[in-house]
N, C-alpha and C positions, 0 to 999 in steps of 0.2 A: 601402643597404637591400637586405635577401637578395631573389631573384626568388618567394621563399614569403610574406615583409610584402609586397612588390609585390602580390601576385595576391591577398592576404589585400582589401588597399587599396583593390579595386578595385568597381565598385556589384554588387551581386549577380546582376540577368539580365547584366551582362560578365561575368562569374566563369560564370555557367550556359553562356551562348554561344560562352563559349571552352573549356568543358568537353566540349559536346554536337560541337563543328568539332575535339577534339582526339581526342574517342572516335572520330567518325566517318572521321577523318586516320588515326587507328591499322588500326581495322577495311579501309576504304580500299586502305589498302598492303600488311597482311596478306595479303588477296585479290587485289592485284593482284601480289605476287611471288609467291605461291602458282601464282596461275594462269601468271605466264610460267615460272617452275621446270617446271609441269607442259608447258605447251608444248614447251620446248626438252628435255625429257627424248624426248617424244615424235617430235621432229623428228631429235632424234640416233637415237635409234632404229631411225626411219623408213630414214634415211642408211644406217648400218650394214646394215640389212635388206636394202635395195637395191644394197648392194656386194656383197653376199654374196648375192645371186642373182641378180650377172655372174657369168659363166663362158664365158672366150672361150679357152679353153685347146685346144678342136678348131682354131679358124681359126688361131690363132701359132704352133699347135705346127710348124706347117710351114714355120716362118721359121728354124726351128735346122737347121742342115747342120753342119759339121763345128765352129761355133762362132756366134756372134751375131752377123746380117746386121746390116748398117747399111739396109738398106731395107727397105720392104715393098711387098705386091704393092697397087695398088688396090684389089680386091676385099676383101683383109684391113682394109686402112687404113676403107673406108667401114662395114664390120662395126663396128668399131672406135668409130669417131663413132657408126655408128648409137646405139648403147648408150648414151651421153650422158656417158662415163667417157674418162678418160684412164688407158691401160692402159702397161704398161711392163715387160719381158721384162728378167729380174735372173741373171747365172750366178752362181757361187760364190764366185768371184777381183772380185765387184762389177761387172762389166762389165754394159751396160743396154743393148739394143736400143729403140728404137722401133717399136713398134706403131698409137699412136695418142697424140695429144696436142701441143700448141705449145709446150712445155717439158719437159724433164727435171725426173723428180723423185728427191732426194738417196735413194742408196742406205743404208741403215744398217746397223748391224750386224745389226739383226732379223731385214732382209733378208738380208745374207749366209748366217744361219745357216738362213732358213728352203730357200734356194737351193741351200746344201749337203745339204741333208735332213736337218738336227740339230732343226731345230722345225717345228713345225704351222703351221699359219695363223697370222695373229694382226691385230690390227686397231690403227693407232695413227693420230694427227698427224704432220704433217711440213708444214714450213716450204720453197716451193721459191724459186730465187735472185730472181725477181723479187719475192718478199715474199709471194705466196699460198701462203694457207693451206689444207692438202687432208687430209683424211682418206682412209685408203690401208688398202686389205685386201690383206695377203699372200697369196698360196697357197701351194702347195706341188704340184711336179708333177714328172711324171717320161716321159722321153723313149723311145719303142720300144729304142733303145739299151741304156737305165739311167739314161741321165744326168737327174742332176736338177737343176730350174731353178726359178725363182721369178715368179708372176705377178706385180705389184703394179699393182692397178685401183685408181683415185683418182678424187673428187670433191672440187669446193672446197666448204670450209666453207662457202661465203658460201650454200649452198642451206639451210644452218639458219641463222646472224647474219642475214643479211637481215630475212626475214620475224619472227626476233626483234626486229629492230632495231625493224620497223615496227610489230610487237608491242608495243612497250615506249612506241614516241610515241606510240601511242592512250590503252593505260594511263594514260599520265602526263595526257594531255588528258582523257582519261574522268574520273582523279579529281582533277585539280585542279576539276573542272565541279563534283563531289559534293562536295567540299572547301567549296568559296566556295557550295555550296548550304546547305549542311548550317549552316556560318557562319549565312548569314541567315537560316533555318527554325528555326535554336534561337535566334538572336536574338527572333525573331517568336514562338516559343513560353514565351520567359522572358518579352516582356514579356505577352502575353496571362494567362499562367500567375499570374504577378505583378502583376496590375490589383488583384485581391482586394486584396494584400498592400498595396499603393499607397493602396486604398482604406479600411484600417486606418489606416495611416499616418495620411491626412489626420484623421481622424477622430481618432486618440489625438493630434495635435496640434492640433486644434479645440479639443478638449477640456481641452489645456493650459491655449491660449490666454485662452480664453472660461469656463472651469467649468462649458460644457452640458453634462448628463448623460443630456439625450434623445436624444441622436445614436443611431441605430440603423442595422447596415448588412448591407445585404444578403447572409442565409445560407442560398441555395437550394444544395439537393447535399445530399451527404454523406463529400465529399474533406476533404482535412487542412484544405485553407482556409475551408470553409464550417465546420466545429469550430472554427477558430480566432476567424469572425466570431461564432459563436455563444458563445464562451465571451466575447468582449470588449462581445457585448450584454449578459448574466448578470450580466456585471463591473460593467458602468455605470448597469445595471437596480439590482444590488445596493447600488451607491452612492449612485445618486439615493433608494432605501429608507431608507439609513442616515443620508443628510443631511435629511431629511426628517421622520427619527425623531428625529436630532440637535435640527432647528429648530422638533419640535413639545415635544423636553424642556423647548429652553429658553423655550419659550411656556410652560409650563404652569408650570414651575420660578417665573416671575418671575410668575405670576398666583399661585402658591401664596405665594411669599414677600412680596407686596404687602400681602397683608389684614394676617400678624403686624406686618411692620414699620410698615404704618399704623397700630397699634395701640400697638405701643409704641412710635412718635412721639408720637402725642399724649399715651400718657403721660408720659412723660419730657416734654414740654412743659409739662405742670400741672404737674410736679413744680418743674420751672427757676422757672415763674411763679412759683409761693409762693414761692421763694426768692428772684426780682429782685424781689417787689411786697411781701413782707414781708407777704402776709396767710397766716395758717398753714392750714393745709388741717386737718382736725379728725382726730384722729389715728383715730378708724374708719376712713374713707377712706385717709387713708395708706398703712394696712394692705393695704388693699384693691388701691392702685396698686400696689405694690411687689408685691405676690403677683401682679396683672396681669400685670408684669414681669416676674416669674422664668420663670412661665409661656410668656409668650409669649417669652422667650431661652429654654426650654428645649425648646419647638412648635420655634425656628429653629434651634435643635441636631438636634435629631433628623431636623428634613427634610434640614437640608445633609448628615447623616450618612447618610440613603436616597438622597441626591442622589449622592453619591460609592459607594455600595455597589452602584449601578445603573451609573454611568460605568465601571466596572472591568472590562476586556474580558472575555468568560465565558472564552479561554484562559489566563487570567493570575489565580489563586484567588492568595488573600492567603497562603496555608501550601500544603505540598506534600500531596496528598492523601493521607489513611492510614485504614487500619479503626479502627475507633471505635463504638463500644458506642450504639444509637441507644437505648435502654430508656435507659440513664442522662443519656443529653440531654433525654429526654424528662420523665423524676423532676427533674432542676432545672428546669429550665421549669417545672413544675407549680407547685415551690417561691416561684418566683418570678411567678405567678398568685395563689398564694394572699393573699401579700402586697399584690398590687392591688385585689383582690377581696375584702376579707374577710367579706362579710356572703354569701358568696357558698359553694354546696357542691358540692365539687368529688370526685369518685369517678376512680379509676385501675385501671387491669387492663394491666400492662405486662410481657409477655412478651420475653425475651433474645432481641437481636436485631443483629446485629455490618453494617456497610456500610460501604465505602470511600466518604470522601468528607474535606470539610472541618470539624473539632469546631465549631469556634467562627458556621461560618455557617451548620451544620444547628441549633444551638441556639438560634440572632437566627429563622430561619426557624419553626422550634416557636412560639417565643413570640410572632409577630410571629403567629401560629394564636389560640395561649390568648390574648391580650391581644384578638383582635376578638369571642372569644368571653365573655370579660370584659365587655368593653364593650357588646355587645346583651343582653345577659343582664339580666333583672327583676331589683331587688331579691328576696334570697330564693332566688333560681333556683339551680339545679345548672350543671355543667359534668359532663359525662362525656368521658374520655382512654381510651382503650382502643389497645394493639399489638396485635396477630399479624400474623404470618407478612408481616412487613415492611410491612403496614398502618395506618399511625397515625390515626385515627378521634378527633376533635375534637367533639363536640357541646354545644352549647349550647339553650338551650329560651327564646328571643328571638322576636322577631314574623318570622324568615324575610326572606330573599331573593326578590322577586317572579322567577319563570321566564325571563319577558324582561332580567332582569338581568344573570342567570349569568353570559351570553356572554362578558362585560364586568369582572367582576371583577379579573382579573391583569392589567387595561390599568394603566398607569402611570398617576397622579392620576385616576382613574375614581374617584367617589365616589358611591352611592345617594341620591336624594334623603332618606333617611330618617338618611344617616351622616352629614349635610354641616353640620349643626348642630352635629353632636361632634369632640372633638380630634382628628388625624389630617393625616396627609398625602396620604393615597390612593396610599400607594407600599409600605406592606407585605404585602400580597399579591403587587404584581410581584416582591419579592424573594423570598418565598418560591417563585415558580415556578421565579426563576431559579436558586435555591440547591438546590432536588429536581431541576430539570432537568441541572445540574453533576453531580450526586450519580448520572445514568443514572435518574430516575426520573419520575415526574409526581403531578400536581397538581391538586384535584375539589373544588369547591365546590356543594355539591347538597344539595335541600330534604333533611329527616331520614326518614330508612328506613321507621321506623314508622310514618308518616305524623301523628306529631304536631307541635308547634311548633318552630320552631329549622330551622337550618341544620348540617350536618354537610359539615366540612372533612376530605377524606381524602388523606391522602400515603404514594404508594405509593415505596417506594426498596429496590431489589434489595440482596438480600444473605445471610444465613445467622444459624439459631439458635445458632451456637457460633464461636470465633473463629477460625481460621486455626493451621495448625500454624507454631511458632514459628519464624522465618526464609521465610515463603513468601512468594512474591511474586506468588501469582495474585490476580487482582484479585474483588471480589464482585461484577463488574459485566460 
């Protein structure tokens, strides 16, 4: 397993608390070699600075006589220490006096050339035979004679490594301390941070478990995780809505489909008995069952067929949606009223009127309109169909909808005490809202305008007097 599936692998506040201990390890070291860089920048510095403002070149100059004493005088030698340097008198041919110091330090070539008078100053390293390390400033000087000599005043390194040294063991102690802090403060911050999350958790596996969908969980705030518990209450909210709508379909479903199928049980019961008992049923009656029949198999066609045109998710239309001529949905539906209605007069005024939607279930919708307006309608009575400007206006002149009813209308199996007598399922209305709610539109069942009798059904669905230019794909909604 690469150490990327490892770390993938691992529970999420580990994945956070090794994230939060490896940013603050980064950050950490950043600044602590930052600040020792800066330190030992500053302490070589310091060094240098303070080499180069020794200047003992008055007190040794008087140790040169005809060439480089091997002694010096006390006076010189304690000048010498005072300064805290180890100083050392260079000729040109390499030869080194002592002035001050418990070792000799290696002549170099820098030094020769700065002793000849070929170069300046110059500031370097040098390694001397016991193994210390010195930093050494040359000079350059020159004798009442002429002669020119070389100073070279030294310090050990060890006055900057030292105090680096002891720089660098607090660093590393200071941030291992930030290190293993940092570890457990993002530990402690993943899991606090992560309780919410934990507490989803239980809760979407509650819910597994068990099927509660009352579980609600606590969404004070307004951080990512209180959105997240809010949206997983919404979710659950939503669900116990739909399961609920679910178990009150198929309550209503199996009380609507009770009465027919009670009905044509028992018919087809009389029917079987004349036939096991051999007494003949008188063929008026006959007639009569068997139209019972048809009837009541054609009541359980038409509910199972509201039954399933309501189950059908509203994102999932039975054809893809297209523009479509609502005036001419509207003229067959009429057509197909007249023939239910016929003692019945029906008046149209249908203005061109084009809507993206679905043909076949804006047309079930229309007539599932004219067919209730069919159906409350007096012998004799009118219907009036009227468009414009994307308003389809439905009237009938029947005894009305009481006010307190309205509300009620597009509920699923909702039926008026005064409808409940008559054929029906009490499901075509809710289709029809859901079929102009598809379509971008809505849905108005209200007393008649004029304040005479009847009820007028209006459906409003966005769209245009004229059709689209050929190939467009903007929608009329």
């Amino acid at each position: 397993m690469t150490p990327a599936a490892r770390f993938r692998a691992l529970p999420l506040r580990s994945r956070i608390a090794l994230l939060v201990t490896v940013a603050v390890a980064v950050a950490v070291a950043a600044v602590a070699g930052v600040s020792w860089v800066m330190v030992k920048s500053q302490l070589s510095e310091q060094l240098d600075r303070s080499l180069m403002a020794t200047d003992v070149s008055a007190e040794v100059g008087r140790t040169l006589r005809d060439g480089c004493v091997t002694r010096v005088r006390q006076p010189e030698q304690q000048v010498a220490e005072n300064l805290g340097a180890t100083v050392q008198l260079v000729l040109a041919d390499g030869t080194r006096c002592w002035v001050s110091g418990r070792t000799g330090l290696p002549v170099t070539a820098v030094d020769k050339e700065i002793a000849a008078g070929v170069r300046e100053e110059t500031l370097h390293d040098v390694r001397t035979g016991d193994g210390v390390e010195m930093r050494v400033l040359t000079l350059k000087r020159q004798t009442p004679a002429g002669q020119y000599f070389g100073i070279s005043i030294a310090k050990p390194a060890a006055d900057v490594d030292d105090p680096l040294s002891t720089l660098a063991w607090i660093l590393l102690v200071v941030s291992g301390i930030g290190i293993v802090g940092a570890g457990a403060a993002g530990l402690w911050v993943a899991r606090t941070g992560l309780r919410p999350v934990d507490e989803l958790t239980a809760a979407v596996e509650h819910v597994a478990r068990t099927e509660d969908l009352t579980v609600r969980i606590p969404d004070e705030g307004d951080d990512e995780i209180a959105r997240l518990s809010r949206s997983f209450n919404s979710m659950t909210a939503a669900l116990a809505s739909s399961q609920e709508r679910q178990a009150q379909l198929i309550a209503d479903a199996g009380h609507e489909l009770r009465t027919p199928l009670t009905s044509l049980r028992t018919n087809i019961e009389l029917l079987a008995r004349s036939e096991d008992t051999g007494r003949a049923i008188p063929s008026e009656d006959r007639r009569e069952l068997l139209a019972s029949v048809k009837a009541q198999m054609t009541e359980l066609a038409a509910l199972i067929g509201d039954l399933q045109e309501l189950s059908r998710p509203d994102a999932a239309p039975h054809a893809p949606l297209g523009v479509v001529a609502l005036h001419d949905i509207a003229g067959t539906a009429l057509s197909r009223a007249r023939l239910r209605g016929p003692e019945l007069r029906f008046g149209s005024d249908l203005e061109p009127w084009y809507v993206r939607g679905e043909a076949a279930a804006l047309e079930r919708a229309v007539v599932n309109v004219l067919d209730n307006a069919v159906k409350f309608s007096p012998p004799g009575g009118a219907v009036e169909v009227s468009l414009r400007a994307g308003v389809l206006t439905v009237r009938d002149h029947g005894p009305g909808i009481p006010a307190e009813d309205l509300p009620h209308v597009f509920e699923r199996f909702w039926r008026s005490p005064s409808a409940r007598a008559l054929p029906g399922s009490g499901l075509g209305l809710s289709i029809v809202a859901r079929t102009v709610h598809r379509a971008s539109g809505t849905a108005e069942l209200r007393a008649a305008a004029d304040g005479g009798p009847g009820t007028e059904a209006v459906l409003r669905v966005p769209g245009a007097p004229v059709p689209p230019p050929e190939g467009s794909v903007v929608p009329y909604q």
